[in-house]
VEXFI-308512 format. One record per residue (C-alpha): x, y, z; residue number from 1; residue in three letters. Coordinates in pm, whole numbers, plus 32768, in hexadecimal, padded with zeros to 4 digits. Layout:
! residues N
@u = X v = Y w = Z lumvex = NUM rovex = ALA
...
This chain:
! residues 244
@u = 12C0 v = BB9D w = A6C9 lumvex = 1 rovex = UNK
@u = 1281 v = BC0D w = A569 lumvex = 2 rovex = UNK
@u = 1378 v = BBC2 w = A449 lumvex = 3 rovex = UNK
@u = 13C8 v = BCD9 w = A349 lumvex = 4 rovex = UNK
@u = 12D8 v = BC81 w = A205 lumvex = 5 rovex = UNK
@u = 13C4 v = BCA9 w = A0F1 lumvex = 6 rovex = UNK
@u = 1308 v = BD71 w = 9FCB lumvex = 7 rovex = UNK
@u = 139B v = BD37 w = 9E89 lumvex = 8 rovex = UNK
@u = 149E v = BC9E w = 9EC1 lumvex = 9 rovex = UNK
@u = 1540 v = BDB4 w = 9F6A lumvex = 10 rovex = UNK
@u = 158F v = BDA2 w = A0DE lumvex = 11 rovex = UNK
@u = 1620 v = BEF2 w = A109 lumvex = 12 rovex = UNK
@u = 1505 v = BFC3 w = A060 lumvex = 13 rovex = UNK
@u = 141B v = BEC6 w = A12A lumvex = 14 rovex = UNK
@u = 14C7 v = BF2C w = A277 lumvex = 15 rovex = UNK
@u = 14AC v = C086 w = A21A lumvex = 16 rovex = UNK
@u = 136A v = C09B w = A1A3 lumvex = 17 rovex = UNK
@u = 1303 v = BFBB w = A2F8 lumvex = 18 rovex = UNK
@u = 13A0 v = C0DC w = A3D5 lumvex = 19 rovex = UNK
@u = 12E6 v = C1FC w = A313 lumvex = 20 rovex = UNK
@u = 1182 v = C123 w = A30E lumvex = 21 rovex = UNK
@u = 11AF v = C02E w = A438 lumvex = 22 rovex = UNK
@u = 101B v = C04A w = A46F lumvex = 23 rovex = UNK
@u = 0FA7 v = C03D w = A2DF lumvex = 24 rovex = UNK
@u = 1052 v = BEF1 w = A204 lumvex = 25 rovex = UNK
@u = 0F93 v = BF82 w = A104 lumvex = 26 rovex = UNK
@u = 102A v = C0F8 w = A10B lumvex = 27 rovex = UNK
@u = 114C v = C00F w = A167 lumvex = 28 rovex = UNK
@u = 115E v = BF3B w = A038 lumvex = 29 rovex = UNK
@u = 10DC v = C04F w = 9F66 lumvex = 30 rovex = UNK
@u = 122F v = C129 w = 9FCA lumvex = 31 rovex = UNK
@u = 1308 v = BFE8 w = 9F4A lumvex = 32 rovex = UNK
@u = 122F v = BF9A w = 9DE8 lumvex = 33 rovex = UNK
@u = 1246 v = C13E w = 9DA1 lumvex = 34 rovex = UNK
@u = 1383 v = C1AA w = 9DD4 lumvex = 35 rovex = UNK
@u = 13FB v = C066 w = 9D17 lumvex = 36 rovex = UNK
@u = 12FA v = C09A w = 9BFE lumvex = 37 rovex = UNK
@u = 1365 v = C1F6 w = 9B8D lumvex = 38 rovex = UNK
@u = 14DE v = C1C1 w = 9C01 lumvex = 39 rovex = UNK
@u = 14B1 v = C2E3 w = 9D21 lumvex = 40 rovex = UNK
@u = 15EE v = C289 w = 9DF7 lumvex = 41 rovex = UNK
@u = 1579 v = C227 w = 9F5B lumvex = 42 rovex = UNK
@u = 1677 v = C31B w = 9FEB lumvex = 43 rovex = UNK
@u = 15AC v = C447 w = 9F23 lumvex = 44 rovex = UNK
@u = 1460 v = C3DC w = 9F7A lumvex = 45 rovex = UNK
@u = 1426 v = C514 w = A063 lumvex = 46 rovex = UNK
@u = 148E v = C5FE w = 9F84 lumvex = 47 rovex = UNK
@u = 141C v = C69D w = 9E3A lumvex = 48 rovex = UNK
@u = 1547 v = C661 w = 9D62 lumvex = 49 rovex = UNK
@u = 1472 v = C5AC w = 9C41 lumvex = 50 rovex = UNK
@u = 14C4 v = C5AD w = 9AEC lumvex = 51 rovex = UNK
@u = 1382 v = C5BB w = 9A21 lumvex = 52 rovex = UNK
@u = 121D v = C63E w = 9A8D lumvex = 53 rovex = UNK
@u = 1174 v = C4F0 w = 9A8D lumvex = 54 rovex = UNK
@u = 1242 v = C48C w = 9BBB lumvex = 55 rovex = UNK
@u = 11F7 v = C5AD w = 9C5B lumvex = 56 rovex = UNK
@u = 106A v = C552 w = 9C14 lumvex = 57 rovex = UNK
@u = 1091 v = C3F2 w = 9C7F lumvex = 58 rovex = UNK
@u = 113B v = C405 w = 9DC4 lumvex = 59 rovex = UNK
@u = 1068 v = C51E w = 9E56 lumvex = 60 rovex = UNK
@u = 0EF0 v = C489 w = 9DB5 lumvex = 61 rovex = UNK
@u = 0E48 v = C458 w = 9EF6 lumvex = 62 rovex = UNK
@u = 0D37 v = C388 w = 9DFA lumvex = 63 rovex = UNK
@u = 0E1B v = C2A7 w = 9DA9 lumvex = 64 rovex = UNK
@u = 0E25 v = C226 w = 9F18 lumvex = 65 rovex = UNK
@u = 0F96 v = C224 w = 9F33 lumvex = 66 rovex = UNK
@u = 1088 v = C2EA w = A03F lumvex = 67 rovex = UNK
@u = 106F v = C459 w = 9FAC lumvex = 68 rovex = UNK
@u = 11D1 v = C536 w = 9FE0 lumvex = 69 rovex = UNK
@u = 1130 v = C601 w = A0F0 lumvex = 70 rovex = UNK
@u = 10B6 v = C4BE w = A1BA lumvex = 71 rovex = UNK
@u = 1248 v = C42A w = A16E lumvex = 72 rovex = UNK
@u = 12E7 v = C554 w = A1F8 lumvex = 73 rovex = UNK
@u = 1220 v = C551 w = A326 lumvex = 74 rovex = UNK
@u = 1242 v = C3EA w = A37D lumvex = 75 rovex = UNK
@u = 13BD v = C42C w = A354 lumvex = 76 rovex = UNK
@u = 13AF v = C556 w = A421 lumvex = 77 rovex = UNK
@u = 1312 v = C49F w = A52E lumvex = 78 rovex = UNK
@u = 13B3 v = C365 w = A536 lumvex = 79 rovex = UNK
@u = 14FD v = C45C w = A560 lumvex = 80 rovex = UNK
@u = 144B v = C4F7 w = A68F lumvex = 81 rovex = UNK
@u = 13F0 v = C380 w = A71B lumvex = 82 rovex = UNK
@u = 1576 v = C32A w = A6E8 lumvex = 83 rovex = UNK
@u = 15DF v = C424 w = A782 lumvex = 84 rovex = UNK
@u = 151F v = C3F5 w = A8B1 lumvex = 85 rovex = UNK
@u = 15BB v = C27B w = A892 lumvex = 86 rovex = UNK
@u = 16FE v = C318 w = A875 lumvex = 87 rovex = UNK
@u = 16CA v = C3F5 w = A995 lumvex = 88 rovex = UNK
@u = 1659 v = C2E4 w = AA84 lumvex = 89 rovex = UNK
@u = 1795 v = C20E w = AA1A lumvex = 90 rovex = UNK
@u = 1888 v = C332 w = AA63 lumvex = 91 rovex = UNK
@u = 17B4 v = C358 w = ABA5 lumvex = 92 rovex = UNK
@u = 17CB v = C1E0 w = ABFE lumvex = 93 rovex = UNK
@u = 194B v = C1D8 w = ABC2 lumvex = 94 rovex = UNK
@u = 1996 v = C2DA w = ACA6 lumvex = 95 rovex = UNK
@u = 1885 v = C2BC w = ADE3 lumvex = 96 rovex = UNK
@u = 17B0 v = C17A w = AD93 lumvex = 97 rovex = UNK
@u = 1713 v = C1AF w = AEC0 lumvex = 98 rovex = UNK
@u = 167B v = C2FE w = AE89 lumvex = 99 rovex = UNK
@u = 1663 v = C2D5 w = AD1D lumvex = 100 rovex = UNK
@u = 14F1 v = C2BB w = AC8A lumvex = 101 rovex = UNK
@u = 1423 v = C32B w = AB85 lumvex = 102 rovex = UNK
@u = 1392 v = C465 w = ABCC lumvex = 103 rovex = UNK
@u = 14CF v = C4F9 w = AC1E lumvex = 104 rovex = UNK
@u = 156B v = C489 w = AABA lumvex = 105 rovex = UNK
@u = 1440 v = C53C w = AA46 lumvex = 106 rovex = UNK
@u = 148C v = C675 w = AAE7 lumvex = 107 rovex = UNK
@u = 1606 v = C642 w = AA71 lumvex = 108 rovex = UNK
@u = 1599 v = C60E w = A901 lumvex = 109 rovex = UNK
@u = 1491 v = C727 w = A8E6 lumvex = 110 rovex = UNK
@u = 15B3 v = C829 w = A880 lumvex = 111 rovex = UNK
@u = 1626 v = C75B w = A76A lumvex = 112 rovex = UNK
@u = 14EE v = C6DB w = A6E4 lumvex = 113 rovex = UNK
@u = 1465 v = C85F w = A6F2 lumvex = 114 rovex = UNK
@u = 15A0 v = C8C3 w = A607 lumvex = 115 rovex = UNK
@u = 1531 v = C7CF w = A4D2 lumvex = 116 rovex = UNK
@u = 13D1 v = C857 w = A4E0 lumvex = 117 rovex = UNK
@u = 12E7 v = C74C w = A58D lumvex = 118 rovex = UNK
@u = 121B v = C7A3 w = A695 lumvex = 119 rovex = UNK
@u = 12DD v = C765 w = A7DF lumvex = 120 rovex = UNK
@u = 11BF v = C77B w = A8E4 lumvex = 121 rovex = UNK
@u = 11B4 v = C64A w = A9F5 lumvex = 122 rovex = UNK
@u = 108A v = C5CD w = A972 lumvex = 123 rovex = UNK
@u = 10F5 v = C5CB w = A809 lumvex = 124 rovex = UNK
@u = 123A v = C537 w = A875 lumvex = 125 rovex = UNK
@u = 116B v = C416 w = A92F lumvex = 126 rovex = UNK
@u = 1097 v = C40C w = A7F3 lumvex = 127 rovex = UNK
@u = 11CC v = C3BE w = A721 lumvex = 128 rovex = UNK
@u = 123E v = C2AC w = A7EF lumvex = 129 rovex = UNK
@u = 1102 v = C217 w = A802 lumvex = 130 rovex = UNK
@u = 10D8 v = C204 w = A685 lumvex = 131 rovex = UNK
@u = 1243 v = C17D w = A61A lumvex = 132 rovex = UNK
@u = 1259 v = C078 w = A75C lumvex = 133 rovex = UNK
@u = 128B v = BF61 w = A687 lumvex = 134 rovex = UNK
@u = 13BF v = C016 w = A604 lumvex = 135 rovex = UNK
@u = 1449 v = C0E7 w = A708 lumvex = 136 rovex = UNK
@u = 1567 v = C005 w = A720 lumvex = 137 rovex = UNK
@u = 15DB v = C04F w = A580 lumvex = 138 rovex = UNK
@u = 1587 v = C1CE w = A5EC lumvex = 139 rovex = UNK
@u = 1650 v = C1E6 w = A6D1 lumvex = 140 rovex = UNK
@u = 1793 v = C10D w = A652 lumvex = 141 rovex = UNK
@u = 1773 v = C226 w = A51B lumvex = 142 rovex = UNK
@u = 177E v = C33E w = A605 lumvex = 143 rovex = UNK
@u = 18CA v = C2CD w = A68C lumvex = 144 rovex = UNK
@u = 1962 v = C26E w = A571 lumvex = 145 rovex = UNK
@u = 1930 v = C3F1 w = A4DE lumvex = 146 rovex = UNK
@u = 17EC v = C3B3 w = A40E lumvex = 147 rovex = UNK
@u = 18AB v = C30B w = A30D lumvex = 148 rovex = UNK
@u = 1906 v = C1EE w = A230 lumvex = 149 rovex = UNK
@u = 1A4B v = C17A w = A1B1 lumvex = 150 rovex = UNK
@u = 1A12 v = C178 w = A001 lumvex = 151 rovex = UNK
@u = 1AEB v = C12F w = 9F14 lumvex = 152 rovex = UNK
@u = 1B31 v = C209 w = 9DE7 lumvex = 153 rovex = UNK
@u = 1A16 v = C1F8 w = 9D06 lumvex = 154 rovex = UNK
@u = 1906 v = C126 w = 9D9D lumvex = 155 rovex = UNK
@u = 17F5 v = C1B6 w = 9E95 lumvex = 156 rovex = UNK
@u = 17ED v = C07E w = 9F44 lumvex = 157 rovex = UNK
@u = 1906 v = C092 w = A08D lumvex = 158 rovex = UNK
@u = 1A10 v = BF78 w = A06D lumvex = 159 rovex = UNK
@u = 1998 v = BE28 w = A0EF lumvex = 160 rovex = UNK
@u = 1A8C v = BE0F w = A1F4 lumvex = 161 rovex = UNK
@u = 19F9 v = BF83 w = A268 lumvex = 162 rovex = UNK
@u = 189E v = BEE1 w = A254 lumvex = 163 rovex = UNK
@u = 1917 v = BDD5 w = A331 lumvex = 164 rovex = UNK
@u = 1997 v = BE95 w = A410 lumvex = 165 rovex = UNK
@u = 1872 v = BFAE w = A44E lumvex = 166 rovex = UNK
@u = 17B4 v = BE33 w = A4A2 lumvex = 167 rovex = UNK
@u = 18A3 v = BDE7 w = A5B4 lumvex = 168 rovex = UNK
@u = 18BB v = BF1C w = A64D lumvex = 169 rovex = UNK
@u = 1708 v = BF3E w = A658 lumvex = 170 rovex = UNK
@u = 1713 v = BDAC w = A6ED lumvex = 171 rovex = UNK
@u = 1858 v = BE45 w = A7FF lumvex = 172 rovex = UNK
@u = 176B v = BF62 w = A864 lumvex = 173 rovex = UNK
@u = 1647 v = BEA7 w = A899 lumvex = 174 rovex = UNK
@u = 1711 v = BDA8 w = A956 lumvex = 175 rovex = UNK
@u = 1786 v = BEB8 w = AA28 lumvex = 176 rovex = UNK
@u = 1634 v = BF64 w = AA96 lumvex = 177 rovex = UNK
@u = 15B1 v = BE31 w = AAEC lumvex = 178 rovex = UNK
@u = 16C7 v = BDD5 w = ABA0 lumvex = 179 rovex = UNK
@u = 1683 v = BF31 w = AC78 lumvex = 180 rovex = UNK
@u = 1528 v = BF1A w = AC89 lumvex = 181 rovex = UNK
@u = 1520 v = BDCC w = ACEE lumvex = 182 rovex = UNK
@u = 15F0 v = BE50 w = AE39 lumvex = 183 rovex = UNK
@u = 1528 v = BF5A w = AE63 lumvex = 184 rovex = UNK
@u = 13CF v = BE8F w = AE4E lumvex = 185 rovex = UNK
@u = 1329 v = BFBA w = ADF2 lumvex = 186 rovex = UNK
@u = 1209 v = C03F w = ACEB lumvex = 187 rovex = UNK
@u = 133A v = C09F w = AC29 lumvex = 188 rovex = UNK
@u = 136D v = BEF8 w = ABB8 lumvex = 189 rovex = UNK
@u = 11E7 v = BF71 w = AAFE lumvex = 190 rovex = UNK
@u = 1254 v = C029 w = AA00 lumvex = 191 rovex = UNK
@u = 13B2 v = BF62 w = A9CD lumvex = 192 rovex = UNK
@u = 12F4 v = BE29 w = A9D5 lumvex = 193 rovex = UNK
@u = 124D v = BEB5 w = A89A lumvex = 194 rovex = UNK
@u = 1340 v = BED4 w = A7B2 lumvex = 195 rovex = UNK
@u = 1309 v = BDB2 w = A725 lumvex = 196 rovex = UNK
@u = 1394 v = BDA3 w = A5BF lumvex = 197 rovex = UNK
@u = 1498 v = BCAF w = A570 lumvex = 198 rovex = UNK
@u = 15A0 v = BC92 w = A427 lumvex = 199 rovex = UNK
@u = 153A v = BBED w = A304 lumvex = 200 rovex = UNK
@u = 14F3 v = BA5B w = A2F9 lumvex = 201 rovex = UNK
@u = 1658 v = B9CE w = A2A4 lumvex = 202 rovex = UNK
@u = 172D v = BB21 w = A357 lumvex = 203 rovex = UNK
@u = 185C v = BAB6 w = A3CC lumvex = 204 rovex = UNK
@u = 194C v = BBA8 w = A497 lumvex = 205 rovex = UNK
@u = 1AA9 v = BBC4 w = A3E3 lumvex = 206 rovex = UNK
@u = 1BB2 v = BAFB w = A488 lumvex = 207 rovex = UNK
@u = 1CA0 v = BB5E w = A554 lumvex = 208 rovex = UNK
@u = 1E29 v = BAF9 w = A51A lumvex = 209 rovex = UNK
@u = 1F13 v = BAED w = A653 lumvex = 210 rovex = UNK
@u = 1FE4 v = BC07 w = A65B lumvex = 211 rovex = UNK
@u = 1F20 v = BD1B w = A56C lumvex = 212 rovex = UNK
@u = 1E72 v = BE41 w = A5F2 lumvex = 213 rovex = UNK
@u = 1D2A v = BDD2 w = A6B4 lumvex = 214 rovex = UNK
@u = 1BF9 v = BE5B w = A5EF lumvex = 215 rovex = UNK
@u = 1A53 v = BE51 w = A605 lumvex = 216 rovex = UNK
@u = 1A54 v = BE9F w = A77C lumvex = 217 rovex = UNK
@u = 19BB v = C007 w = A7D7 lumvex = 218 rovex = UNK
@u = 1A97 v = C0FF w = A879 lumvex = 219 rovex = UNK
@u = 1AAF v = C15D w = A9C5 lumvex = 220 rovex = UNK
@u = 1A42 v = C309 w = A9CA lumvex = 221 rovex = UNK
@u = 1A2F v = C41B w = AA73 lumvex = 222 rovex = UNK
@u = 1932 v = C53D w = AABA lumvex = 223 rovex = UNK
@u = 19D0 v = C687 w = AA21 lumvex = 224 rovex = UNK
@u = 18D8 v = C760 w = AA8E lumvex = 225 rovex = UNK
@u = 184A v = C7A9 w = AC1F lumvex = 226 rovex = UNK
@u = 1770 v = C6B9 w = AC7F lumvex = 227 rovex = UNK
@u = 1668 v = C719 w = AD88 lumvex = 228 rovex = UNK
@u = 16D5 v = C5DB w = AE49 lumvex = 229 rovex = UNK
@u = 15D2 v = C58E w = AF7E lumvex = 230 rovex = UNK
@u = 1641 v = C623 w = B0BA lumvex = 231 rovex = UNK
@u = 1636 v = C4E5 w = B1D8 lumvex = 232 rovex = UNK
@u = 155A v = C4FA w = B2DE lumvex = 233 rovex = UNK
@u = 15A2 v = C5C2 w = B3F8 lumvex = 234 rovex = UNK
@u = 15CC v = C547 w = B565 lumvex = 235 rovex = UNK
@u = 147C v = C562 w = B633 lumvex = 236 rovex = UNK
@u = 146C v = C672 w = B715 lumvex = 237 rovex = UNK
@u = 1404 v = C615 w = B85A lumvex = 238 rovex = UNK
@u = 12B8 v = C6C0 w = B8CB lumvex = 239 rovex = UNK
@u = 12CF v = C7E6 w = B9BC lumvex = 240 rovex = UNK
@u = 1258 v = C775 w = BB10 lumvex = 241 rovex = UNK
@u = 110E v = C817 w = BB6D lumvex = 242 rovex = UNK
@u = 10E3 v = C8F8 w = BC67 lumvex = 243 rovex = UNK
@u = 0FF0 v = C8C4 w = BD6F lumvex = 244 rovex = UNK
């Protein structure tokens, strides 16, 4: 298991930075020391809303070593795609956990992904799993919550409690694939049994008071589109008797 290095001081911008660069601590670290070095808010670090020209130099300088914007917005793009496919799988698992399995929550998510522009062939789908295993599980939690954070007025930072949360819902997921691959002793536990990143050293889950709404676990869902389910196995045919 690997703990969550906190950069700076700064677990959420660490966590996010970790599920953009989960195979580069240095393009990881580098995402963290930037944005907080010329004040770009984390939540605008894909776009191109900067407010003087030397920003605009110093995030996309591909000399200075650092995550440029293009390389940000792809990473994001494809660790959407990756969550989704996490997503899919869940909503799979939660309705036929016996039939559920990756390649069909990759043919479930290849509509979706194709709609925010990243490339939604099989093997690029594989490809994106493969490179954000170690996060699939925070991927995935932010595809069911809506691909968003709870902020609060005036900070770019969500709310502690929402940061919390988002933790406990990842740890739920991950909990809850393992529990079905386990079952299913299958190649599936592979790629499950990779994602491997764990909350910060110190990460506590908030407490839970006896009688107030219960909170971190992930949803149950459901498929809304047709799924190409797999048809079972016919009976055998007996073989014509042959004529002599």
């Amino acid at each position: 298991m690997s703990a969550l290095p906190v950069i700076n001081s700064d677990p959420f911008a660490s966590l996010w930075a970790m599920m953009h660069f989960p195979d580069d601590d240095e393009l990881a670290r580098a995402f963290v020391s930037l944005a907080q070095t010329v004040t770009i808010p984390i939540a605008k670090a894909e776009g191109y809303d900067w407010t003087s020209e030397h920003q605009r130099e110093f995030f996309t300088n591909s000399k200075t070593g650092r995550p440029n914007l293009p390389e940000v917005q792809h990473r994001r793009y494809a660790g959407e795609a990756a969550g989704e496919i996490v997503r899919c799988l869940w909503a799979l698992i939660c309705e036929r956990p016996e039939q559920a399995s990756w390649d069909l929550a990759i043919r479930v998510a290849e509509a979706p992904a194709a709609e925010r522009g990243v490339t939604a062939g099989r093997s690029s789908m594989r490809a994106h799993i493969g490179r954000f295993s170690p996060v699939l599980h925070f991927w995935g939690a932010w595809r069911i919550r809506g691909s968003e954070f709870k902020h609060d007025p005036g900070v770019d930072h969500p709310t502690p409690d929402d940061l919390d949360l988002f933790v406990m819902e990842a740890m739920s997921l991950r909990a809850g694939l393992r529990e079905w691959a386990t079952d299913r002793r299958s190649p599936d536990e592979k790629t499950i049994e990779e994602m491997v990143l764990e909350p910060w050293t110190g990460w506590a889950p908030l407490a839970w008071e006896a009688g107030s709404p219960e909170f971190g676990a992930i949803p149950k869902l459901q498929i809304a589109t047709q799924v190409p389910w797999p048809k079972p196995p016919g009976r055998k045919r007996n073989p014509r008797p042959t004529q002599e």
